[in-house]
ChimeraX commands (.cxc) that place a marker at each C-alpha (Angstrom):
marker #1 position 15.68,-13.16,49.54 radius 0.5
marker #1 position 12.52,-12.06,48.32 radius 0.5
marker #1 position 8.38,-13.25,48.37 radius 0.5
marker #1 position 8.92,-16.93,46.05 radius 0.5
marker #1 position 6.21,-18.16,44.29 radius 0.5
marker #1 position 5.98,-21.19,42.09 radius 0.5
marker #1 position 4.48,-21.95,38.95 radius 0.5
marker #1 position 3.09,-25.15,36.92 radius 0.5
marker #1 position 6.60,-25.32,35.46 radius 0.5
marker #1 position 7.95,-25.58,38.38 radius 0.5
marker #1 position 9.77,-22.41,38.16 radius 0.5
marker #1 position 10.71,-19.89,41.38 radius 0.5
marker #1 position 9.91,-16.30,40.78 radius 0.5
marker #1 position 10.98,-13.96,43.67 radius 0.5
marker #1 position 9.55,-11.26,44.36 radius 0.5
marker #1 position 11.95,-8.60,46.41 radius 0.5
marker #1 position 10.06,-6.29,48.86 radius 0.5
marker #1 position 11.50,-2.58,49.68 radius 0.5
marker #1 position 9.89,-1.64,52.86 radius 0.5
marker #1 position 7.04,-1.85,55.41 radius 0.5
marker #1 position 4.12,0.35,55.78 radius 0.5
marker #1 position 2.05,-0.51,59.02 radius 0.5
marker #1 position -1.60,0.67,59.38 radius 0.5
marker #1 position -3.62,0.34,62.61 radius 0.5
marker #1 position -7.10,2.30,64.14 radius 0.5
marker #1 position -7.76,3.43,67.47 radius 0.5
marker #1 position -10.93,4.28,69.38 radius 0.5
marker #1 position -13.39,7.06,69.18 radius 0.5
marker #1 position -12.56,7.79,72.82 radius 0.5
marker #1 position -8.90,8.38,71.24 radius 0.5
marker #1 position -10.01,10.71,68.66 radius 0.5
marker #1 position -12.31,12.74,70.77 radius 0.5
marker #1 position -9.03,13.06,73.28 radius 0.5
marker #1 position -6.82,14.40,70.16 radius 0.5
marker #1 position -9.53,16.49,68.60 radius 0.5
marker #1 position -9.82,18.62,72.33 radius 0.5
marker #1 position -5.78,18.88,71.80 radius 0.5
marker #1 position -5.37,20.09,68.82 radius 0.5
marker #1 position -8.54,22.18,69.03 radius 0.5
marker #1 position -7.34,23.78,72.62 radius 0.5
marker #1 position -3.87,24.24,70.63 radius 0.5
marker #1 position -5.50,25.77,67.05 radius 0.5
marker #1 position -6.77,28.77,69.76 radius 0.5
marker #1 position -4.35,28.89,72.39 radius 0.5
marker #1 position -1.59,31.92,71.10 radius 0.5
marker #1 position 0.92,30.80,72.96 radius 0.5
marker #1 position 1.12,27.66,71.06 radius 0.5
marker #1 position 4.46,27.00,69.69 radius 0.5
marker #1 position 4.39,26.81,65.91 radius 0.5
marker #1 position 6.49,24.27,64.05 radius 0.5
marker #1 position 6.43,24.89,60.43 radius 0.5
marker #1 position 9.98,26.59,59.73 radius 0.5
marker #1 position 10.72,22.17,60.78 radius 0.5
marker #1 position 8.62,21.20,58.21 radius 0.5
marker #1 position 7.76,20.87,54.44 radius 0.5
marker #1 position 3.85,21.86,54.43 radius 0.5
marker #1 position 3.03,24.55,51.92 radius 0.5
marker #1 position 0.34,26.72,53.66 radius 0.5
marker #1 position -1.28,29.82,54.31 radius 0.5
marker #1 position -3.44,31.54,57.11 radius 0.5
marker #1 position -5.54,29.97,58.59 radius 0.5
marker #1 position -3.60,26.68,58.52 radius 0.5
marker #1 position -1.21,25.90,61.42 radius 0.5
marker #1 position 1.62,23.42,62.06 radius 0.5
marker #1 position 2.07,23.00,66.22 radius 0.5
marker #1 position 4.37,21.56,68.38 radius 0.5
marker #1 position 2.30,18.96,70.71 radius 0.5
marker #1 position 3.60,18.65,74.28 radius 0.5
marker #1 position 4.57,14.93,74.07 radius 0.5
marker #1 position 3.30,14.97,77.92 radius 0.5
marker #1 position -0.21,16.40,77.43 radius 0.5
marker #1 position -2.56,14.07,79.29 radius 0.5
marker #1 position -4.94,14.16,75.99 radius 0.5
marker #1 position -2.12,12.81,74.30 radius 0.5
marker #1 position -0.90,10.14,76.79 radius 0.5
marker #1 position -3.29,7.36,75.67 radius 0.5
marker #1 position -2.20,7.77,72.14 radius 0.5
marker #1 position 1.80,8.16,72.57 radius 0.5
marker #1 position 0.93,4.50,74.12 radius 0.5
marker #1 position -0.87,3.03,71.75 radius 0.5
marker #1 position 2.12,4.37,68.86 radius 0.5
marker #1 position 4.82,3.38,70.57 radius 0.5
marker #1 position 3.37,-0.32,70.98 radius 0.5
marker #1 position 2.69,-0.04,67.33 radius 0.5
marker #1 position 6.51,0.71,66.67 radius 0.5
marker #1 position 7.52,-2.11,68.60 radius 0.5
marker #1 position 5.23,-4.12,66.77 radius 0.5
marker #1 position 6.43,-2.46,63.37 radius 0.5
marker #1 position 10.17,-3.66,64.52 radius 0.5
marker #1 position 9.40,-7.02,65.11 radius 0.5
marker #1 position 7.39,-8.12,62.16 radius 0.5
marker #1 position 10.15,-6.62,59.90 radius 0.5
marker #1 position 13.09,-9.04,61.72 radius 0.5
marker #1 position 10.71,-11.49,61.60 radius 0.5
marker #1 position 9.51,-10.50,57.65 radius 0.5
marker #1 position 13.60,-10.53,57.41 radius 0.5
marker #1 position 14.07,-13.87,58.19 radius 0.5
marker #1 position 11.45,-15.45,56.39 radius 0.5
marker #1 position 12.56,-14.03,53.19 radius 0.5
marker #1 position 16.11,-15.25,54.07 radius 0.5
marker #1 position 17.92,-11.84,54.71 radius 0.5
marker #1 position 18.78,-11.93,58.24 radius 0.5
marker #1 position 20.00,-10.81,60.57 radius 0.5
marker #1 position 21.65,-13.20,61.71 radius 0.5
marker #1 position 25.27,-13.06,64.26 radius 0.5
marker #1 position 26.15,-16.45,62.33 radius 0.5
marker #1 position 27.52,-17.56,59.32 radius 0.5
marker #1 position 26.73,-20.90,59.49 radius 0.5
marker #1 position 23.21,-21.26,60.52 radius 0.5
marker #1 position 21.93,-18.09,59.75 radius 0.5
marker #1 position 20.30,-17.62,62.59 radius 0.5
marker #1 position 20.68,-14.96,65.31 radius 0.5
marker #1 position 21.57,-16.01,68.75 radius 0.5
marker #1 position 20.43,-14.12,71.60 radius 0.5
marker #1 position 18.15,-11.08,71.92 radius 0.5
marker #1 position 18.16,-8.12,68.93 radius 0.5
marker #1 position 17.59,-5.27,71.65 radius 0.5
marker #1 position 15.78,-2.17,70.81 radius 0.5
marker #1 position 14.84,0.96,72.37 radius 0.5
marker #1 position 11.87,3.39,70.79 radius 0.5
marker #1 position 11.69,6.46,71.82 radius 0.5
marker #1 position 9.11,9.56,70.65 radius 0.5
marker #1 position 11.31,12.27,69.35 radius 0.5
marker #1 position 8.71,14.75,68.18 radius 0.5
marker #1 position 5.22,15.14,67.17 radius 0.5
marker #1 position 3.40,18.18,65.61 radius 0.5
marker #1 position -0.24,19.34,64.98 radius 0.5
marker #1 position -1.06,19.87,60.85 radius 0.5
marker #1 position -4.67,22.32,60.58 radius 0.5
marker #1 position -4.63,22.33,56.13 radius 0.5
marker #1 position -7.77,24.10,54.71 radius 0.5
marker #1 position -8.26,24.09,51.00 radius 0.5
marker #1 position -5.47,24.60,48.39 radius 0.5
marker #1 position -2.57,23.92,51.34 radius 0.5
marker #1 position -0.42,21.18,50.11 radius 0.5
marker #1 position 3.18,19.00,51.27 radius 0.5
marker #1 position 4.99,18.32,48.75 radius 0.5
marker #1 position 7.38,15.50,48.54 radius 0.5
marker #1 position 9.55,15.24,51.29 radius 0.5
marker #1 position 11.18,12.48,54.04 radius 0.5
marker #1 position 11.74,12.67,57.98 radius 0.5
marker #1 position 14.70,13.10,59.67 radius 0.5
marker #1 position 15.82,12.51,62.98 radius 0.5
marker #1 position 18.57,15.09,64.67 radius 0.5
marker #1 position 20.89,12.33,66.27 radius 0.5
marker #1 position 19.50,9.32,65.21 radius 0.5
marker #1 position 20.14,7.03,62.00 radius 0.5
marker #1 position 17.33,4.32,62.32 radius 0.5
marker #1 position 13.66,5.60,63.13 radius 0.5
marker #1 position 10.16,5.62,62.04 radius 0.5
marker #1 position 7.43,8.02,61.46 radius 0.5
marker #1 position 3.66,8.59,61.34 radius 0.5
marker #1 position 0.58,10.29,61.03 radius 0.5
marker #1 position -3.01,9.54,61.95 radius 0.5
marker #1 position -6.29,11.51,60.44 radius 0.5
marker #1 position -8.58,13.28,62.88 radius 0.5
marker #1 position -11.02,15.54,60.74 radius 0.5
marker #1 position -11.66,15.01,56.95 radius 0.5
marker #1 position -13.59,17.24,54.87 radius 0.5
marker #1 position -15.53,16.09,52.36 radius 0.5
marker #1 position -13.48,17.62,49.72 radius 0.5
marker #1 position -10.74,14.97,50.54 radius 0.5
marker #1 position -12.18,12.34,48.38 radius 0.5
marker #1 position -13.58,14.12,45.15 radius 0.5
marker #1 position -11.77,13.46,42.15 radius 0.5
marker #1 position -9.17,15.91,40.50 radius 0.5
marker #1 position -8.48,16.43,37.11 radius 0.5
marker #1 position -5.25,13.65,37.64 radius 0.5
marker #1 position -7.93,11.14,38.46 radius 0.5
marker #1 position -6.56,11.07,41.88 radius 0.5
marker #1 position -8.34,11.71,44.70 radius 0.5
marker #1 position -8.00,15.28,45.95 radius 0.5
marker #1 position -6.09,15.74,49.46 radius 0.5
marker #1 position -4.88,12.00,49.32 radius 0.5
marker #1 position -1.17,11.32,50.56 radius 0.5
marker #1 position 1.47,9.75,48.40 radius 0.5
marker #1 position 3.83,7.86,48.90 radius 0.5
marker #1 position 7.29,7.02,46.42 radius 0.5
marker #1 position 9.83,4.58,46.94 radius 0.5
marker #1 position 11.69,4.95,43.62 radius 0.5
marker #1 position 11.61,6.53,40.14 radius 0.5
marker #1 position 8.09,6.26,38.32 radius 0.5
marker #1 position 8.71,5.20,34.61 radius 0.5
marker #1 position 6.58,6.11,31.84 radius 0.5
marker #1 position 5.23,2.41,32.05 radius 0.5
marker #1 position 6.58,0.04,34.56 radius 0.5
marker #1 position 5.43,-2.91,33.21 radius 0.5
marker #1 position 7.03,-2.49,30.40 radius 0.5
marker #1 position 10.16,-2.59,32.59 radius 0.5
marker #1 position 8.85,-5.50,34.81 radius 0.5
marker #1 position 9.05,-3.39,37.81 radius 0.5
marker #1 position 6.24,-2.65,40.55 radius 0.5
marker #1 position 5.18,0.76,40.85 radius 0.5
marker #1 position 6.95,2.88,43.69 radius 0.5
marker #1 position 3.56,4.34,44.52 radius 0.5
marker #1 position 1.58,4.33,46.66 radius 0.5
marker #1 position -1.66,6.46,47.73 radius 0.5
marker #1 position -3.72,6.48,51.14 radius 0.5
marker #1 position -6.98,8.27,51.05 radius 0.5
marker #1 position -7.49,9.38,55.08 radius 0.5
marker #1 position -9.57,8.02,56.88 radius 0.5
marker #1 position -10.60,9.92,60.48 radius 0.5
marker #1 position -8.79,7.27,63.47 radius 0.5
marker #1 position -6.89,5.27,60.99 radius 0.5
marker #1 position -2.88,5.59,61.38 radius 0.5
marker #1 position 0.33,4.34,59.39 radius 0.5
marker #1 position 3.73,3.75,60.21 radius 0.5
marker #1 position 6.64,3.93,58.16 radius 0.5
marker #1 position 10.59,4.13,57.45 radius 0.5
marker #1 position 11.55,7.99,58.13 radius 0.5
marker #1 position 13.36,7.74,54.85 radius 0.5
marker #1 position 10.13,6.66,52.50 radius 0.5
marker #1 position 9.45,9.70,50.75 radius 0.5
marker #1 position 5.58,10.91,50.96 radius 0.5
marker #1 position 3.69,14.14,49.96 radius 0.5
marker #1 position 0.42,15.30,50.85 radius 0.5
marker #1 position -2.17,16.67,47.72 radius 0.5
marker #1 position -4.14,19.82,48.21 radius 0.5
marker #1 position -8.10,19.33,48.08 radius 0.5
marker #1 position -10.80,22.01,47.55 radius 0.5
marker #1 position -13.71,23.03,49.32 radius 0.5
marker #1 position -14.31,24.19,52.66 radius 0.5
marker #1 position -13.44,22.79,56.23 radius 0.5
marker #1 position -10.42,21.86,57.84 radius 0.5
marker #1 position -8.07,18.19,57.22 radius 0.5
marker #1 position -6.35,17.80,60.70 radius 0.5
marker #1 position -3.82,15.48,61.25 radius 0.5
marker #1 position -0.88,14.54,63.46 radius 0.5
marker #1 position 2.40,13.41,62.60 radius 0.5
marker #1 position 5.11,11.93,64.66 radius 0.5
marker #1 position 8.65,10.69,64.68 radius 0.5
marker #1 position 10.01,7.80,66.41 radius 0.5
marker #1 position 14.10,7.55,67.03 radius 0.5
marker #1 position 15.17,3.72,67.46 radius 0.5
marker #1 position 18.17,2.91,69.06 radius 0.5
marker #1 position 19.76,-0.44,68.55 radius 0.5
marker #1 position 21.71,-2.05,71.22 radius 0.5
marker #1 position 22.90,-5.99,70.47 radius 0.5
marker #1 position 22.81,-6.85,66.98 radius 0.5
marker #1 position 24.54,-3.54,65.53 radius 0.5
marker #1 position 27.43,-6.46,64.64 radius 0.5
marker #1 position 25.34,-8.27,62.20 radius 0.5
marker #1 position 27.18,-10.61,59.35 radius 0.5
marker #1 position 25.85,-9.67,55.93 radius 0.5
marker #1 position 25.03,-10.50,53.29 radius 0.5
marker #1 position 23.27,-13.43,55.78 radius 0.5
marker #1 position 23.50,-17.55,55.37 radius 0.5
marker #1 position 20.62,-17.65,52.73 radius 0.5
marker #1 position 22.44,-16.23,50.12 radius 0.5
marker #1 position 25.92,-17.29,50.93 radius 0.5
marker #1 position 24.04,-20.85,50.14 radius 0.5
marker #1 position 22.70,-19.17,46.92 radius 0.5
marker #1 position 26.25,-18.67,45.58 radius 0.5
marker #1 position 27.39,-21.96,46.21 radius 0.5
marker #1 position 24.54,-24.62,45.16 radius 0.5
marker link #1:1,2 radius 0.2
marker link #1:2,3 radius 0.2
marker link #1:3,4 radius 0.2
marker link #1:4,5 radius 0.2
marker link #1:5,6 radius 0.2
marker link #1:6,7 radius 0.2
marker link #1:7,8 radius 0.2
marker link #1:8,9 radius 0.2
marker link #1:9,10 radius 0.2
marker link #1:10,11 radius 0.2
marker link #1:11,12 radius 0.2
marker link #1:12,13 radius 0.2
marker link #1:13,14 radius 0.2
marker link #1:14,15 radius 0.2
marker link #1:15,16 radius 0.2
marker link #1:16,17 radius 0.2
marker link #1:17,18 radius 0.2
marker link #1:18,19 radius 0.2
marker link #1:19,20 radius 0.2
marker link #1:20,21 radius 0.2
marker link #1:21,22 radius 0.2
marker link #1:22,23 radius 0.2
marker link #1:23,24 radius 0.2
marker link #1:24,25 radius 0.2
marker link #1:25,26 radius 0.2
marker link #1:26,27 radius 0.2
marker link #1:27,28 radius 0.2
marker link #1:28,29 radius 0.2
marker link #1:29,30 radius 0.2
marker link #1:30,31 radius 0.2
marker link #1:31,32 radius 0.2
marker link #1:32,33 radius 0.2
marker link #1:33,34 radius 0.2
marker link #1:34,35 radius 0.2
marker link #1:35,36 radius 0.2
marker link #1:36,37 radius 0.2
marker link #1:37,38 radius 0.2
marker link #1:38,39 radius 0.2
marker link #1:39,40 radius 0.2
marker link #1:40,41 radius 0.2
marker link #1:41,42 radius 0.2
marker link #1:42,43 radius 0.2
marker link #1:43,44 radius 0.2
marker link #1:44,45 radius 0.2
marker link #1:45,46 radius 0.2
marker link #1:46,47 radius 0.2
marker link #1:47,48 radius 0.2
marker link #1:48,49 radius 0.2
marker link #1:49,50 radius 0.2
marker link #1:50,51 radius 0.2
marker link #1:51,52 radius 0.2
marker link #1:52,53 radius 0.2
marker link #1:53,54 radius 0.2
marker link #1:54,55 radius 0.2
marker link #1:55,56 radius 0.2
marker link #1:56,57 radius 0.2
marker link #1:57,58 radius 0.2
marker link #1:58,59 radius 0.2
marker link #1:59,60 radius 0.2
marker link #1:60,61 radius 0.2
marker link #1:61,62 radius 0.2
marker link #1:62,63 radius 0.2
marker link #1:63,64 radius 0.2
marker link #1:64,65 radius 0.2
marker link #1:65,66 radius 0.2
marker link #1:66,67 radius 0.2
marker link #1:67,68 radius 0.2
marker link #1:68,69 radius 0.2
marker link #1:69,70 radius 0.2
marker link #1:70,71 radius 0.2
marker link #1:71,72 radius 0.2
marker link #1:72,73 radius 0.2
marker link #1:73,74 radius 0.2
marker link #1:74,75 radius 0.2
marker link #1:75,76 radius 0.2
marker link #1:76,77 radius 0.2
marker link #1:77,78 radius 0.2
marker link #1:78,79 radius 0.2
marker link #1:79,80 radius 0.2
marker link #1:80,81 radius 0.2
marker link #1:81,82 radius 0.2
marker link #1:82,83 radius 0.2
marker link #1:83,84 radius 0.2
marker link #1:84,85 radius 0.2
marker link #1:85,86 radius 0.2
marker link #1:86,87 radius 0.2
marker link #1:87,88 radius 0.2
marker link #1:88,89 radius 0.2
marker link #1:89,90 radius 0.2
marker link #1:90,91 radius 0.2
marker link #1:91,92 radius 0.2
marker link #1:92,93 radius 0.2
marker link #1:93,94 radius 0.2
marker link #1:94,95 radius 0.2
marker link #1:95,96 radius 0.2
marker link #1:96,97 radius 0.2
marker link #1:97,98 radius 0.2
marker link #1:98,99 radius 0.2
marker link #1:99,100 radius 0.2
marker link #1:100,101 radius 0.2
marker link #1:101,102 radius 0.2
marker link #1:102,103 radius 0.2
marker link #1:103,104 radius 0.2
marker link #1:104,105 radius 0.2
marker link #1:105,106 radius 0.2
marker link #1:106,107 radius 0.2
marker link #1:107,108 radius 0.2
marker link #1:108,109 radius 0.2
marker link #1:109,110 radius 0.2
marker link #1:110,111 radius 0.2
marker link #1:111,112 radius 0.2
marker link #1:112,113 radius 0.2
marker link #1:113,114 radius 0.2
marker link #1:114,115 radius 0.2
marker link #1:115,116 radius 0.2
marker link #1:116,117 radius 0.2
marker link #1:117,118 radius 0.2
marker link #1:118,119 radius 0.2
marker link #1:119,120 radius 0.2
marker link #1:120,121 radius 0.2
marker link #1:121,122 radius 0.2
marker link #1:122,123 radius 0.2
marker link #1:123,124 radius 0.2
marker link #1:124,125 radius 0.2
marker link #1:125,126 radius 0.2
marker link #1:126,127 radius 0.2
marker link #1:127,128 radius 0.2
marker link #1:128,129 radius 0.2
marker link #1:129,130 radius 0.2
marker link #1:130,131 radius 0.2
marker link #1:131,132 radius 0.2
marker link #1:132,133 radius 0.2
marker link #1:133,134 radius 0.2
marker link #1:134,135 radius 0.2
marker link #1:135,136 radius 0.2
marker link #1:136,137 radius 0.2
marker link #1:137,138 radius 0.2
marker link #1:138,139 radius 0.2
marker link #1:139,140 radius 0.2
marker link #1:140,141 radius 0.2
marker link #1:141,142 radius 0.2
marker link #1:142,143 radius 0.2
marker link #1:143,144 radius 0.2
marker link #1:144,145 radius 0.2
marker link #1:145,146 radius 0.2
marker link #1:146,147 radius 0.2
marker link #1:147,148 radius 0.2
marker link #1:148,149 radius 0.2
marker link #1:149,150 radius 0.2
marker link #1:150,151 radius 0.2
marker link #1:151,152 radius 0.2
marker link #1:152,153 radius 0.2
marker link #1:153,154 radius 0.2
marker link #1:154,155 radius 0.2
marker link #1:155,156 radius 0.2
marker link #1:156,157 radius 0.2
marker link #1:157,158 radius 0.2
marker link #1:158,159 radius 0.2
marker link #1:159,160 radius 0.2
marker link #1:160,161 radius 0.2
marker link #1:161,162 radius 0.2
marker link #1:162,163 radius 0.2
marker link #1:163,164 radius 0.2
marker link #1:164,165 radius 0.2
marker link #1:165,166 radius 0.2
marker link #1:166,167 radius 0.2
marker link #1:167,168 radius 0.2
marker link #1:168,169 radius 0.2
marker link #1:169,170 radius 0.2
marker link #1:170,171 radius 0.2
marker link #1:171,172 radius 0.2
marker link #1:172,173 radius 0.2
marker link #1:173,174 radius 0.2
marker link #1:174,175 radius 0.2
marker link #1:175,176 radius 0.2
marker link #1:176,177 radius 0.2
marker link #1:177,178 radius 0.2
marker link #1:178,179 radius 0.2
marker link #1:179,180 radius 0.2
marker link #1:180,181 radius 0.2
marker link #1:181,182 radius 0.2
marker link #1:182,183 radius 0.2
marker link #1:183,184 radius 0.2
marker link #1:184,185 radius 0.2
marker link #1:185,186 radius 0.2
marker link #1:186,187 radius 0.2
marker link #1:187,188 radius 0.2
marker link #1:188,189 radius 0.2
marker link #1:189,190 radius 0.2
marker link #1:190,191 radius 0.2
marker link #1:191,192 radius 0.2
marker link #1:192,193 radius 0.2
marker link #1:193,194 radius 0.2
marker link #1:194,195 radius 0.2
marker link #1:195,196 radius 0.2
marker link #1:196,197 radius 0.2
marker link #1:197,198 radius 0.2
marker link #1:198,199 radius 0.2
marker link #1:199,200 radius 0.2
marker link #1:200,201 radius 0.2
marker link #1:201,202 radius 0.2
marker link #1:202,203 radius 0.2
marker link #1:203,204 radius 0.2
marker link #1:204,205 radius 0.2
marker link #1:205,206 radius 0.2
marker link #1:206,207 radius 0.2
marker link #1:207,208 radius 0.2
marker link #1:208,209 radius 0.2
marker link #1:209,210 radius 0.2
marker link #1:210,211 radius 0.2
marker link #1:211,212 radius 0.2
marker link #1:212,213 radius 0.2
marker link #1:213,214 radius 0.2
marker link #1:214,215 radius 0.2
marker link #1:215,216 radius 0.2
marker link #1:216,217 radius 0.2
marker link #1:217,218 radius 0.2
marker link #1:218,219 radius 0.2
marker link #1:219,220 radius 0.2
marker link #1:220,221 radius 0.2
marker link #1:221,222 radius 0.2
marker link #1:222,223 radius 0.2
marker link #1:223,224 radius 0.2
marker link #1:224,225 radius 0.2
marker link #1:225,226 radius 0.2
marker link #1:226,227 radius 0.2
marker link #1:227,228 radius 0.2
marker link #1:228,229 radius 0.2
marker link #1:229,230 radius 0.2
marker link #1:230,231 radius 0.2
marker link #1:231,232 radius 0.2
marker link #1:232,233 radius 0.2
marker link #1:233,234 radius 0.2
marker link #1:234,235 radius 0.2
marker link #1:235,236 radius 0.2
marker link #1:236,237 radius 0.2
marker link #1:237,238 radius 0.2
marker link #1:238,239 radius 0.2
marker link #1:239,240 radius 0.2
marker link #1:240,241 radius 0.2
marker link #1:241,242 radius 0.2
marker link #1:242,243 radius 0.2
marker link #1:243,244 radius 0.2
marker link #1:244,245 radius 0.2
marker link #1:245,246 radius 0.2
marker link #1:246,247 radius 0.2
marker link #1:247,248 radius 0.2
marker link #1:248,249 radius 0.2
marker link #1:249,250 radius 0.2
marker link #1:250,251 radius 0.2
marker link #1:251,252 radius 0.2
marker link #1:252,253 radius 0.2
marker link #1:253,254 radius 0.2
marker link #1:254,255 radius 0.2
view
């Protein structure tokens, strides 16, 4: 049910994982293709803005857009994200039943016979232009309609203010992310942190559970962070039946 180690004594020690984060570059070719987007959008008054949908914190001249999911600049890159979703799914059934959680459609073996269907589809994706001192705080993604999906963002332009150190000792403009509630000293209480930061990085993207709480920190200096951000609705067709708890720890109870 969890990562198992062994030690010299001969004793297991699982460790239990929470969720998956999935991280992945693309091409400069990509990047210059996004950067003429968002650029031709940043100008173009008729774009449609999309912060009243969203969490950011941010004044004039920042801008959160909605991106035309069928823009030919973005075209190359709603492929490449929606092969990383698929990818996302499959290494979490298969992370699943390595660990011994499933799924499985039977008791007995704990295996699942047949194929776990899936269909991704890109709900939404929107344009974030932060300058200094614009901030998202903590917040999750939701999905009008849908109860499974996953979302993402990807860096385009990085100022150099991004990676100076605050007063926190955390690097300025970094996002967070927080999977639980931080004690004063979680060692103390033998848990791993819930935290976890990602300095950007201009072409490098992540993928996560809409649910996995995140926030963005504010950096100073001049220049523009530009990002994009994305949701992805998954809709499950055979497997939605799925006996839990699965075999591995009905065979925990017993031996």
């Amino acid at each position: 049910m969890g990562v198992i180690t062994v030690d010299k004594d001969n004793l297991l020690h699982t460790s239990i994982p929470n969720h998956q984060v999935t991280e992945g570059r693309v091409s400069e070719d990509i990047v210059k293709d996004l950067l003429k987007m968002c650029d031709n959008m940043y100008e173009d008054p008729n774009s449609e803005p999309w912060d009243a949908n969203l969490a950011g914190v941010m004044r004039p001249p920042a801008k959160q857009l909605l991106i035309d999911i069928e823009n030919p600049l973005f075209n190359n890159f709603k492929g490449i994200i929606l092969n990383a979703a698929g990818n996302y799914i499959d290494n979490y059934l298969r992370t699943l039943q390595e660990i011994g959680q499933g799924p499985t459609n039977d008791s007995q073996t704990g295996e699942y016979e047949g194929d776990l269907n899936y269909k991704i589809s890109l709900t939404t994706s929107w344009t974030v232009h932060q300058y200094k001192n614009d901030y998202n705080p903590i917040h999750n993604h939701t999905i009008p309609g849908w109860e499974s999906g996953i979302s993402g963002f990807i860096h385009l332009r990085v100022p150099a203010g991004c990676y100076e150190i605050s007063n926190s000792d955390a690097p300025d403009g970094l996002t967070m992310f927080n999977w639980g509630v931080n004690p004063k000293n979680f060692v103390n209480e033998f848990k791993f942190s819930p935290l976890g930061s990602i300095i950007p990085e201009v072409g490098v993207f992540y993928m996560f559970p809409m649910w996995l709480n995140h926030q963005v920190y504010p950096f100073k200096g001049p220049g523009q962070r530009l990002s994009i951000s994305w949701n992805l609705g998954v809709e499950w067709g055979d497997g939605i039946d799925l006996i839990y708890p699965p075999a591995m720890f009905k065979r925990l109870q017993v031996e």
